[in-house]
N, C-alpha and C positions, 0 to 999 in steps of 0.2 A: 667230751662233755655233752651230754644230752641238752639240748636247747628246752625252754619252755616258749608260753605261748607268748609273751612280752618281746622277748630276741627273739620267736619266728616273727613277729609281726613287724619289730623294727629293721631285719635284714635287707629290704627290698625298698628299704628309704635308699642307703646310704651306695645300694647297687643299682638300683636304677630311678628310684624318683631323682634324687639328687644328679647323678649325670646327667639325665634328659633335661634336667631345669634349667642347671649350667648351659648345654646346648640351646636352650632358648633365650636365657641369657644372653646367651651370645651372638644369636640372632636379632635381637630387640636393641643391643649396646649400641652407641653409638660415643667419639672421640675418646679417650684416653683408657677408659676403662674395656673396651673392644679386647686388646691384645690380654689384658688380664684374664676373660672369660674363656678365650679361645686356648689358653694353657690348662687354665682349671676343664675347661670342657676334654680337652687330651688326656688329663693327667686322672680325670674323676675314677673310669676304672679302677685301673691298678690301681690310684691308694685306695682304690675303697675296700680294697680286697682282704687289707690289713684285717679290716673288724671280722669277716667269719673269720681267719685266722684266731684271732683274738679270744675267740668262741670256741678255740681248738684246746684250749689250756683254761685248768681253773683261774679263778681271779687271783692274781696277782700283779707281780713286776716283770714278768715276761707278757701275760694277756694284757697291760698297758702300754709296753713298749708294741704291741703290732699293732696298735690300735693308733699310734703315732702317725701315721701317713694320711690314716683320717684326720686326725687333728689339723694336720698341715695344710689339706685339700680346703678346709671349712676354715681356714684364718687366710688362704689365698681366695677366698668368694668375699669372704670378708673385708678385705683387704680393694676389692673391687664396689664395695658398696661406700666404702669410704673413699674412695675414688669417685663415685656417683657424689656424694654429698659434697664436696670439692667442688663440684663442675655445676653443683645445683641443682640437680637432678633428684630434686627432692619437692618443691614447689609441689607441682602439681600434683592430682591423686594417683596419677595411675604410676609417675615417677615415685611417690613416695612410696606406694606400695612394693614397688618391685624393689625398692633401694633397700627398704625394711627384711625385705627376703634373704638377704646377702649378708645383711648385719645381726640378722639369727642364729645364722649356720653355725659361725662356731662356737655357741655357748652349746647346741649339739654335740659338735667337737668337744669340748671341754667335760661335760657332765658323762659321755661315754668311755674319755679315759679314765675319770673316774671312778666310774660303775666297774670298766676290768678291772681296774688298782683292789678293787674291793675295801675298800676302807673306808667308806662314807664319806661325804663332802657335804662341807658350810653348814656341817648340826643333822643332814639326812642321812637317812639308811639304806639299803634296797626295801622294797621298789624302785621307789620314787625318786633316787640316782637315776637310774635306768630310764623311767617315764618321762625326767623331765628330758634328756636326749630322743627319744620319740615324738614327745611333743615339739620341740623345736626343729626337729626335721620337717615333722608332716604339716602341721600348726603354725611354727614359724617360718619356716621357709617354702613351705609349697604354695602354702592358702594366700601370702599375700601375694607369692607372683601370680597367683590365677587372677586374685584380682585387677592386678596391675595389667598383665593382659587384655582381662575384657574391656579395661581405661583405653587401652592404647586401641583396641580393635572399635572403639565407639568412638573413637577422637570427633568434633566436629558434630556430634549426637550427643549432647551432654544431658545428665538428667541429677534431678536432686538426689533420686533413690538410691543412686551411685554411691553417694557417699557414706550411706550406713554400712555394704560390705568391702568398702576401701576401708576406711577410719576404723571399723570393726575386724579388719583381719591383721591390721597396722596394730590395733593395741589390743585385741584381744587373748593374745598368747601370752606376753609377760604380766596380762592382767589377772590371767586364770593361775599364771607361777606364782604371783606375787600374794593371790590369794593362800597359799599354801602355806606364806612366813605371816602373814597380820591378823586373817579373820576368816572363818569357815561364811557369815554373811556377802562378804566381800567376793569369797570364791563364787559364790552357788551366782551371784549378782554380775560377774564378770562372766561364766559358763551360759547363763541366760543368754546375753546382749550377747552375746559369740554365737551362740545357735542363732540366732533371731538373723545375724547378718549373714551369716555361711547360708542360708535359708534365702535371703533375700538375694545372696549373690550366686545360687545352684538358677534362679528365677530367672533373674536376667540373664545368664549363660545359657540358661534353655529358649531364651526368645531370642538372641542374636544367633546360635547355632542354627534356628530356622530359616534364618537365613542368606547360609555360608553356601556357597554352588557346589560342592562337592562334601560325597556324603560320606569321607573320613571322619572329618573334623565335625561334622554336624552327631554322627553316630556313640562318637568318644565323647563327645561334651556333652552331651543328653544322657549319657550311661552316668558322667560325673554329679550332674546333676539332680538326678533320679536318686543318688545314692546317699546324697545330704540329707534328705527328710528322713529315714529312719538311723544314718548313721549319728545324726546329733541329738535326735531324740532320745536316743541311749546315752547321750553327755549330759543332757538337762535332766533326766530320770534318775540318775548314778549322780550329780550335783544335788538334787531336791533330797533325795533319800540320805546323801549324807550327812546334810544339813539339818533334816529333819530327825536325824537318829535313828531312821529305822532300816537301814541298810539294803534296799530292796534289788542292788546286785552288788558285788562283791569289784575287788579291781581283777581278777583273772577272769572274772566274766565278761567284765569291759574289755580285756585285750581280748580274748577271743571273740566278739562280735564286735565292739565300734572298731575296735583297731582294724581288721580286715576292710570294713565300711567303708569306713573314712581312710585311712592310710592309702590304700588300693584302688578302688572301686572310686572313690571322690578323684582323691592327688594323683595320683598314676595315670588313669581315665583324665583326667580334667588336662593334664603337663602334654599326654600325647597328643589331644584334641586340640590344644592351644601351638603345637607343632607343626600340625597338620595346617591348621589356619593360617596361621603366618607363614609356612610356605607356599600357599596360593593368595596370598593377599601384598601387593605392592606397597613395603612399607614406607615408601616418598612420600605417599599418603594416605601413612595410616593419620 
């Protein structure tokens, strides 16, 4: 089956953003939810491997059944976020951020089995099966652990501005889906405050990167950074134009330039950088 640009763009969530995040996860976890991370962190590969599989056969009941071990992977992250919420690990921002990231994952899971079943799900068709498992990979689950990280990496530097790209990566995902069932105003109004925060949180990940001692984590997190300003400007341009009617890019134009942007070049870049960090930063006191 020939891939297009939508499954190229979402394959490299579910094979490497996704495991690397887990892995940071799991380095940031702390009491009961620990031993959760560190399975899903082992286990993320190999299921993930399920979805190109999945991509190997038209949509059907076979390309949803390999698509299964993903589903699994993203209701065991899951499963650990609700272990976070338990233990209260939600209170603060940078805790709810990262707890929100976990409790994303498998509506990913869930919307990609559906996309291979081929059969639409809850009134939708393709695309936008397919999108909303993209968005909640890259959108829901990457964006709020990054900013949950830069919470944990400021602890003790609190600042007000913090809270527009915490609170905005926490509710901007299911704001921008939920835009899609009520109101085309509601979307373009949720897509806006979403760029405005991812924007204000590429900001301060560029001013804390300046100064991390070692130039991994400074180099990745400035590449992520650098790569929000035009990749969400193509989110608020492709929101305005739809809203306004006049269509000024299409959605295969959107996955081939924001998707790369942001999926990649933002998440991927932002997940390594924030790897890198926290293994030269003594977390007793982060």
């Amino acid at each position: 089956m020939t891939l297009g640009w939508i499954e190229a763009v979402f394959l490299p969530g579910p094979l490497w953003v996704v495991p690397l995040g887990l892995g940071l996860h799991e380095r940031l976890a702390e009491g009961r939810s620990k031993a959760i991370f560190l399975w899903a962190r082992r286990l993320a590969l190999l299921f993930a491997l399920g979805v190109p599989l999945s991509y190997a056969t038209a949509p059907g009941r076979a390309a949803a059944v390999y698509a299964l071990p993903w589903v699994a992977l993203t209701a065991l992250a899951g499963a650990g976020g609700l272990v976070r919420v338990a233990e209260g690990r939600w209170r603060g921002l940078e805790d709810l951020s990262a707890t929100a990231s976990l409790l994303y994952l498998p509506v990913s899971g869930i919307w990609l089995a559906a996309s291979r079943f081929g059969r639409g799900f809850m009134g939708f068709e393709e695309p936008i099966v397919l999108l909303t498992a993209v968005h909640f990979t890259f959108s829901g689950f990457a964006a709020p652990l990054m900013a949950g990280c830069l919470g944990r990496f400021r602890r003790g530097r609190p600042t007000g501005l913090y809270r527009l790209p915490a609170y905005g990566a926490v509710l901007g995902p299911p704001a921008i889906a939920l835009g899609f069932v009520f109101s085309p105003l509601f979307k373009v109004t949720a897509i806006l405050l979403y760029t405005a925060a991812l924007w204000t949180l590429a900001g301060l990940q560029w001013r804390v990167a300046g100064g991390m001692p070692r130039g991994r984590a400074r180099i990745w997190l400035r590449i992520s950074s650098a790569a929000v300003l035009p990749g969400m400007l193509l989110a608020a341009y492709y929101g305005l134009s739809e809203y306004l009617g006049l269509r000024w890019i299409d959605i295969p134009q959107m996955a081939r330039w924001h998707g790369p942007i942001n999926g990649l070049a933002f998440t991927l870049a932002g997940i390594i950088g924030w790897r890198f960090a926290f293994r030269e930063k003594d977390l007793s006191s982060a």
